[in-house]
C-alpha positions as CSV (number, residue, x, y, z in Angstrom):
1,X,109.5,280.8,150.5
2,X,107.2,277.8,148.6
3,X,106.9,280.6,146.1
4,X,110.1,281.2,145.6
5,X,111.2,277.8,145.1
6,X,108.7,277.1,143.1
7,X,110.1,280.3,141.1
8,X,113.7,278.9,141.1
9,X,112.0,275.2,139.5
10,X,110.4,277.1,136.8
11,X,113.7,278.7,135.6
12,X,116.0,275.8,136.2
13,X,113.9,273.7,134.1
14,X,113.6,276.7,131.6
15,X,117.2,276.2,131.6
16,X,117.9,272.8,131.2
17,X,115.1,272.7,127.9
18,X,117.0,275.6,126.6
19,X,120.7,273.6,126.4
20,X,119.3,271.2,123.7
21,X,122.4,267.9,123.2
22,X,124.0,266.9,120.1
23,X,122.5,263.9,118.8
24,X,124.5,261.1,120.7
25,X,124.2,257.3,121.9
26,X,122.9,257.6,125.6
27,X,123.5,255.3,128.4
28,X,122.1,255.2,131.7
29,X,124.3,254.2,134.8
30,X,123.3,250.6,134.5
31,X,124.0,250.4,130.7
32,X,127.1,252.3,131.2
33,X,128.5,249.6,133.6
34,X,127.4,246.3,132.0
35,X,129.0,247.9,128.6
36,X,132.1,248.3,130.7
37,X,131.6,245.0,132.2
38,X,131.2,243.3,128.7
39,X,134.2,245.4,126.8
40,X,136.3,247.0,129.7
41,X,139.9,245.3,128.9
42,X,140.6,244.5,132.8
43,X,137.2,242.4,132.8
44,X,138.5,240.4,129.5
45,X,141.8,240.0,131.0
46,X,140.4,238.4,134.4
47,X,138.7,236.2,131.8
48,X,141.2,235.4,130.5
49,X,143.3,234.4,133.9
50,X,140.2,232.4,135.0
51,X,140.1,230.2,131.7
52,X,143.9,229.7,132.6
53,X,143.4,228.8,135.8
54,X,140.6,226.1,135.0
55,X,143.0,224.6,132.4
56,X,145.8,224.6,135.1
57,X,143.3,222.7,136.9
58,X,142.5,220.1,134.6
59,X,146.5,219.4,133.5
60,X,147.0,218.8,136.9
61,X,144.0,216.3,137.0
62,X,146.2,214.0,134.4
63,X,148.6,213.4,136.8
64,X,146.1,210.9,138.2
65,X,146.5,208.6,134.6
66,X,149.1,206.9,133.1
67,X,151.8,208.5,131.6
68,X,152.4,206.7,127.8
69,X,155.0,207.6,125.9
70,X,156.6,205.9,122.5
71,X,160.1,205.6,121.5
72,X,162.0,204.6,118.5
73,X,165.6,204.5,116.6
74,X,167.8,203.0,114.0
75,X,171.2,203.1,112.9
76,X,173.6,202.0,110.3
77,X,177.1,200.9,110.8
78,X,179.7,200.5,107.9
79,X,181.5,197.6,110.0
80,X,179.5,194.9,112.1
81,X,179.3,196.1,116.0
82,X,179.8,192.8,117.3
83,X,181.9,190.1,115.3
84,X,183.3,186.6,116.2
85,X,186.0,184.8,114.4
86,X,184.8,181.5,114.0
87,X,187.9,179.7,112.3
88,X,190.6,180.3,109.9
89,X,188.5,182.0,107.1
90,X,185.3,182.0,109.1
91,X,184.0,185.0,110.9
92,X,180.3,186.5,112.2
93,X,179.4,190.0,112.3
94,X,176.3,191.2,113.8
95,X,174.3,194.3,114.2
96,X,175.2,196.3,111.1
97,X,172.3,198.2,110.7
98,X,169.0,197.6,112.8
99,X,165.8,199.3,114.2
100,X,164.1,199.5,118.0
101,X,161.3,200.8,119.1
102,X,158.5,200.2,121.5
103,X,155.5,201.9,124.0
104,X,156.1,201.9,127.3
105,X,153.6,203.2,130.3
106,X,154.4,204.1,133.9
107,X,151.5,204.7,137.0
108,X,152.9,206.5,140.2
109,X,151.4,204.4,143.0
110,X,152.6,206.7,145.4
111,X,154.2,210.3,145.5
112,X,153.7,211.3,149.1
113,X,150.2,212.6,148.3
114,X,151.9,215.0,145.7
115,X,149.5,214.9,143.4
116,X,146.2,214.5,145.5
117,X,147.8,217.9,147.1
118,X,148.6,219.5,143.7
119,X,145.1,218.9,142.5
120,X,143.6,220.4,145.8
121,X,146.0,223.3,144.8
122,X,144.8,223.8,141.2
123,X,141.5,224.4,142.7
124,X,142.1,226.9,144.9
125,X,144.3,228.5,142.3
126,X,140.8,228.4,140.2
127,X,139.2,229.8,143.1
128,X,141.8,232.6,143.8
129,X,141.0,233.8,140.4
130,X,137.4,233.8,140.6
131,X,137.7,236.4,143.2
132,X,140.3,237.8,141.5
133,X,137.4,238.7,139.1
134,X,135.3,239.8,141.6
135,X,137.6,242.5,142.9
136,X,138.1,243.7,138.9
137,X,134.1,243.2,138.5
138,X,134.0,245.5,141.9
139,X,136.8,248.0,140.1
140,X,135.3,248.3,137.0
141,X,131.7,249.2,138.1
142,X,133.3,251.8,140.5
143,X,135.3,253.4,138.1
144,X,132.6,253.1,135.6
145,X,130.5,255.2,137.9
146,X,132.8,257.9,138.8
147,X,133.3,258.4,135.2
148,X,129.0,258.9,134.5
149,X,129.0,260.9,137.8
150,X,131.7,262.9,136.4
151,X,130.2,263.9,133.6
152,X,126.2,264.2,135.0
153,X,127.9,266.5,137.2
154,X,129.6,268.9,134.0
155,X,126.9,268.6,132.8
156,X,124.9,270.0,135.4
157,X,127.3,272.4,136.0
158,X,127.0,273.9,132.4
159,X,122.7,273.8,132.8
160,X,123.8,276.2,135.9
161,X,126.0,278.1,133.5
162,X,123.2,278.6,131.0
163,X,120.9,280.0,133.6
164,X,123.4,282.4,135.2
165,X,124.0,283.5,131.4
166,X,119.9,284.3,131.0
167,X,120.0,286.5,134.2
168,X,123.2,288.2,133.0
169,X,121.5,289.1,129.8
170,X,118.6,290.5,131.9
171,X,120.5,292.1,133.9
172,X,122.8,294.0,131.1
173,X,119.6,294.7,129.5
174,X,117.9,296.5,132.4
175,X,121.1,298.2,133.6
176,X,122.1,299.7,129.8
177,X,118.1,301.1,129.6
178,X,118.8,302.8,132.8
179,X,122.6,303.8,131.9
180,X,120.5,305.6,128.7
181,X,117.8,307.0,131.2
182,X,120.7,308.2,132.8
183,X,119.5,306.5,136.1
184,X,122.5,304.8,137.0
185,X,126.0,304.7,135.9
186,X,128.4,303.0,133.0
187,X,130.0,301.6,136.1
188,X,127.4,298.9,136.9
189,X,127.4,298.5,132.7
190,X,130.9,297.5,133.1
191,X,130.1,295.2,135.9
192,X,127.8,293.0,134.7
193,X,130.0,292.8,131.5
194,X,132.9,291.7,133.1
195,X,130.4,289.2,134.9
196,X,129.5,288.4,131.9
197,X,133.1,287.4,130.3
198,X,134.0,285.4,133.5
199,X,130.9,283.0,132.6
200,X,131.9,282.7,129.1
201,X,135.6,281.5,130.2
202,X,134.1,279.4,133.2
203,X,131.8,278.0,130.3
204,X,134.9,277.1,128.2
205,X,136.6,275.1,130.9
206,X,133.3,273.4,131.7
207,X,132.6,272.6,128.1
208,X,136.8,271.0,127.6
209,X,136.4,269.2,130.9
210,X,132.6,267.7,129.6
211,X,134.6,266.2,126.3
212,X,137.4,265.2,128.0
213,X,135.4,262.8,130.5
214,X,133.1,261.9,127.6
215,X,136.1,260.4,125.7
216,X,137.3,259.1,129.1
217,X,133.2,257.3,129.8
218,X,133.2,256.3,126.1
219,X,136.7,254.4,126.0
220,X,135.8,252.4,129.2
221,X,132.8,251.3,128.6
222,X,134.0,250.5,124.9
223,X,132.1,253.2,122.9
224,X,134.7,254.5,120.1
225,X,134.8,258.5,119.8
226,X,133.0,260.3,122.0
227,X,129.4,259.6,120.5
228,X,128.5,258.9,124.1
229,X,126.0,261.0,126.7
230,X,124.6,259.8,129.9
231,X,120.7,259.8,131.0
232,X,120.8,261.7,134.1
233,X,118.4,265.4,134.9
234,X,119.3,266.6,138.9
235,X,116.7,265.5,141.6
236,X,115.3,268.7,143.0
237,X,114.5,266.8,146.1
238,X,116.7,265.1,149.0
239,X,118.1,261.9,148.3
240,X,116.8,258.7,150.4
241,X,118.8,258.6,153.4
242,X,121.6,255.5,153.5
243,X,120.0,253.9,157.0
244,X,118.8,250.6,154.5
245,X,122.2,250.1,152.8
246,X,123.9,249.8,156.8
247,X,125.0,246.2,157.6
248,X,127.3,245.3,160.4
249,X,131.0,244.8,159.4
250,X,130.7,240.7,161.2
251,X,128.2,239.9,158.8
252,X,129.7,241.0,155.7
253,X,133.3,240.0,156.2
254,X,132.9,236.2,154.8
255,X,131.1,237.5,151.7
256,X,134.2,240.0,150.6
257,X,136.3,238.9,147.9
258,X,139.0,240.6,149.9
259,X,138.4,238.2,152.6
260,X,138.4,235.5,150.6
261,X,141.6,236.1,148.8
262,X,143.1,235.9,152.3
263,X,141.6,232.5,153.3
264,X,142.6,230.9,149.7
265,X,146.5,232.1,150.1
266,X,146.3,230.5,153.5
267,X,145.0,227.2,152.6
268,X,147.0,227.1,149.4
269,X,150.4,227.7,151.7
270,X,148.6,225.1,153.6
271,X,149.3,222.8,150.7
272,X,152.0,223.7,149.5
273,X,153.5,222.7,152.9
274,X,151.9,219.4,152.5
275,X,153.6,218.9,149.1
276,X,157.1,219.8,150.4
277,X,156.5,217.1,152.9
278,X,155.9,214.6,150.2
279,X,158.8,215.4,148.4
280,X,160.8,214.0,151.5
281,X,159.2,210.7,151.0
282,X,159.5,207.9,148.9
283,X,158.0,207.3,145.3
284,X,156.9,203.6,143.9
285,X,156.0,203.8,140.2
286,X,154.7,200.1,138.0
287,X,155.1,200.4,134.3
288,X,155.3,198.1,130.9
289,X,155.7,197.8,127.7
290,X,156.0,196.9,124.2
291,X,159.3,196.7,122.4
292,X,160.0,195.4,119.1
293,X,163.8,195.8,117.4
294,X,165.3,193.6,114.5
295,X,169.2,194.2,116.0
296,X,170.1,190.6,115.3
297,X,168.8,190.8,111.7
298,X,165.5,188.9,112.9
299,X,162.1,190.7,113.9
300,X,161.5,190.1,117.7
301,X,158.5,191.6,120.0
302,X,157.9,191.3,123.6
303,X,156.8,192.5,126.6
304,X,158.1,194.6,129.1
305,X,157.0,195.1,133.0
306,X,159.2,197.2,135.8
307,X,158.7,199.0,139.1
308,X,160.6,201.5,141.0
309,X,161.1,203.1,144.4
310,X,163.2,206.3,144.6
311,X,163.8,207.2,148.2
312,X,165.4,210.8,148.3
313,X,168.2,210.2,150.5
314,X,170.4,212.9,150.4
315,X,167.5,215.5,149.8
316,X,166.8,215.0,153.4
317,X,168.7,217.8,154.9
318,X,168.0,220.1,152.1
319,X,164.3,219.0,152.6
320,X,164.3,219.8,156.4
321,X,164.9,223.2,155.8
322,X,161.5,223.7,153.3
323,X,159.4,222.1,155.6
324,X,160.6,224.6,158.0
325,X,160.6,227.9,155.8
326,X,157.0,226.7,154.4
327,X,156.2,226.0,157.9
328,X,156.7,229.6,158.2
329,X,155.1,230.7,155.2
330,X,151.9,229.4,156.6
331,X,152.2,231.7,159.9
332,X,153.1,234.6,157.9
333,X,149.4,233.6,156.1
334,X,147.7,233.5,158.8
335,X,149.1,236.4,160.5
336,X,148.0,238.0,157.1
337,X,144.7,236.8,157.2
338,X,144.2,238.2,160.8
339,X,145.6,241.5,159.9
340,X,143.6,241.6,156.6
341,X,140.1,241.3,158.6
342,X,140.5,243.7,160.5
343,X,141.7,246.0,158.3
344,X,138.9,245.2,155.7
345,X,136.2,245.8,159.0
346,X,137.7,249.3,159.8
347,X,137.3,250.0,155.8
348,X,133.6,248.8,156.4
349,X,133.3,251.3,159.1
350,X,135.3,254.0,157.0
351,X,133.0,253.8,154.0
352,X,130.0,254.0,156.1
353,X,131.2,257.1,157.5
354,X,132.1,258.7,154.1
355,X,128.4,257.4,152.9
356,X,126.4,259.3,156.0
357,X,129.1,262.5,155.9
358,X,128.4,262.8,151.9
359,X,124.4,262.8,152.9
360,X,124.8,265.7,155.0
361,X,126.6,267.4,152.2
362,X,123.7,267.0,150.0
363,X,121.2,267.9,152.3
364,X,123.1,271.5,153.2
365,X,123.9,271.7,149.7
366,X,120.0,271.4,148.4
367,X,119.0,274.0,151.8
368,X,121.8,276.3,150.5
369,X,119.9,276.1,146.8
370,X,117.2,277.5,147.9
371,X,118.6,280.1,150.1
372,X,120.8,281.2,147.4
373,X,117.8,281.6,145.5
374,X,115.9,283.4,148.1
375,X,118.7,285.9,148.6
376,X,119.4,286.1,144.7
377,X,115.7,287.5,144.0
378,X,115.7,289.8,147.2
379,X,119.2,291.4,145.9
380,X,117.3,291.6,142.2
381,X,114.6,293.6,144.4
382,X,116.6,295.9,146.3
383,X,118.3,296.7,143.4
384,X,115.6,297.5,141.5
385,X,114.7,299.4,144.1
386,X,117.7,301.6,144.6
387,X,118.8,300.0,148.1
388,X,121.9,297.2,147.0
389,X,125.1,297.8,144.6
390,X,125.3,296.4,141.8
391,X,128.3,294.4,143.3
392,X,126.0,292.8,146.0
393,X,123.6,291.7,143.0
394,X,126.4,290.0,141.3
395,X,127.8,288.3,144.6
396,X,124.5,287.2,144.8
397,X,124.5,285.7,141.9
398,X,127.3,284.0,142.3
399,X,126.8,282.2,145.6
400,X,123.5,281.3,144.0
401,X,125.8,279.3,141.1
402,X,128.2,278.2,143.9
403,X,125.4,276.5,145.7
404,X,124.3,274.7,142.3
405,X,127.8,274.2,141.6
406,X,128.2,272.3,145.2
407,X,125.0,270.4,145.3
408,X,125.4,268.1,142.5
409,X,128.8,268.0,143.4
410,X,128.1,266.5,146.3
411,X,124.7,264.4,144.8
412,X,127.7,262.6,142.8
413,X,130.4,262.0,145.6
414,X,126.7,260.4,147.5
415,X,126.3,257.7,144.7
416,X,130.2,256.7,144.5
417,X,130.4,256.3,148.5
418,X,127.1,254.5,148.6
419,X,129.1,252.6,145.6
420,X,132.0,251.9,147.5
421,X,130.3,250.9,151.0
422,X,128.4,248.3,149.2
423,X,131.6,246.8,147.7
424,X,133.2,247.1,150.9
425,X,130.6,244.9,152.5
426,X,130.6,242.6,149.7
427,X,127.7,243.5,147.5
């Protein structure tokens, strides 16, 4: 059996030096997620939303200044506005034509803890988004890695191809010398021809499907054209087992952006509650000013002051009815938040479940390898020897390329769920 393998290692690697690749750019799975991570568009838009966020932040932090603002205005009249008859003969007319202007500033003194609340509310809004980023951050590598798994596993599929091709042409060989001997007959000829054709079309859809997720790796990862290959050769030995990666759901729940997202709604319906309350209570405001205006055709400046208190009176009864519906915006928060967790622990357990399950894929798969192999020389044997079909050769044949086929398909599915479970547990 050690020989054998060994056997089946020396003509897989045959195989893979004998499919030389186009001259391309090639990435490794690291580079081909911090490319993505650096040009994907959904990493640049979270940015962006970020940046937003921050500058929400910081316009709300102004509220806490003076507001200043400057007016000014003129007018012309063809007739006095105000006039006086002062005698038979004698009249005065005033403001004919005339200019105001002035600067005035106002300071909220208090605003029922409106805008301590709304900068409290700007920052989680700033926090919201920086998990926001996380889960696209999370998305992006994921996605990123299905698309490099996808195409190490065409491409693996087409080494397998190439092999199965070389043993088809020994095959034909040795059957059409003994067709010619007249040992056997055109039948088995015709077999391994027909064999032959259904790897060719096999090889076709393999080759389509390899450009197609090429273009699909290249564009999210921001490579133009599909100029873009991946650094990956098949293991020929049994993954490390997942045991390390396990972490109990109670320990990772806090560091899930999921989680997170959940606690920031609820503290920002928390506030928002506390800024509907403030709206129901009275404002003061101090202000001054400079004014300067020449309407009684001299120049006069002076100083303004002025306060104000605006009591919402007959928002009251509208205002009783917020407090109450975000009242119960905050429950429906928290009964989200309960929810949530324990939705994102049974995805914990979930994912860990799909991690160990896709192990014991790969392990039958790599034990199937090597039967398939085993069985795929003894057919070759007892063929050669007169005591198997032609038919049972090529069946052999073909669960040994079903067995290659599987194994890296499920070598691939191993690295996305070990992907997701570590995202799901918030690494």
């Amino acid at each position: 059996m050690k020989h054998t393998s060994k056997c089946f290692l020396m003509v897989w690697v045959w195989g893979c030096m004998a499919a030389p690749l186009a001259a391309q750019q090639v990435y490794t799975l690291d580079e081909c997620i911090e490319s993505a991570l650096q040009n994907n568009a959904r990493m640049k838009n979270a940015e962006n939303d970020l940046t937003s966020a921050r500058h929400q932040r910081k316009e709300a932090f102004t509220n806490y200044f003076p507001s200043i603002s400057a007016t000014g205005g003129g007018f012309l009249s063809s007739t006095h506005l105000l006039g006086m008859e002062m005698g038979p003969g004698m009249s005065l007319g005033l403001m004919k034509d005339g200019l105001v202007g002035g600067v005035t500033a106002s300071m909220p003194l208090f605003t029922g803890g409106q805008i301590v609340q709304g900068n409290k509310l700007s920052e989680v809004n700033v926090e919201k988004y920086r998990l926001l980023g996380r889960q696209a951050e999370n998305e992006v590598k994921l996605t990123a890695e299905q698309y490099y798994w996808q195409v190490a596993m065409l491409k693996e599929k087409l080494r397998t191809l190439h092999v199965v091709e070389a043993q088809l042409a020994e095959i034909l060989k040795d059957v059409d010398a003994a067709v010619q001997a007249g040992v056997t007959n055109r039948n088995d000829l015709l077999q391994v021809q027909l064999k032959q054709n259904d790897t060719r079309s096999t090889r076709i859809n393999v080759e389509n499907s390899l450009a197609l997720s090429r273009r699909l790796l290249a564009q999210y990862i921001g490579t133009p054209g599909d100029s873009v290959d991946i650094d990956f050769v098949v293991a020929d030995s049994l993954p490390e087992p997942p045991d390390a990666l396990y972490r109990r759901p109670d320990e990772s729940l806090a560091l899930t952006p999921e989680y997170n997202l959940l606690q920031a709604k609820l503290k920002a319906s928390r506030i928002e509650r506390k800024m509907t309350l403030g709206k129901q209570l009275p404002t003061v405001a101090i202000g001054g000013g400079f004014v300067y205006d020449n309407l009684l055709d001299r120049d006069r400046n002076y100083w303004v002051g002025f306060a104000t208190v605006s009591v919402p009176l007959s928002g009251w009864w509208e205002g009783s009815h917020s407090l109450k519906r975000s009242k119960l915006a905050v429950r429906t928060e928290e009964n989200n938040l309960r929810n949530g967790s324990e939705l994102l622990v049974i995805n914990m357990q979930n994912t860990w479940n799909a991690v160990t399950d896709a192990y014991k894929q790969v392990r039958i798969a790599i034990e199937s390898i090597g039967q398939s192999a085993e069985n795929l020389r003894l057919q070759t044997d007892y063929y050669h020897a007169g005591t198997c079909t032609m038919s049972d050769l090529l069946e052999a044949q073909t669960l040994f390329q079903q067995s290659r086929d599987r194994y890296v398909e499920a070598y691939a599915q191993y690295a996305v769920k070990k992907r997701e479970y570590l995202q799901s547990t918030g690494r």
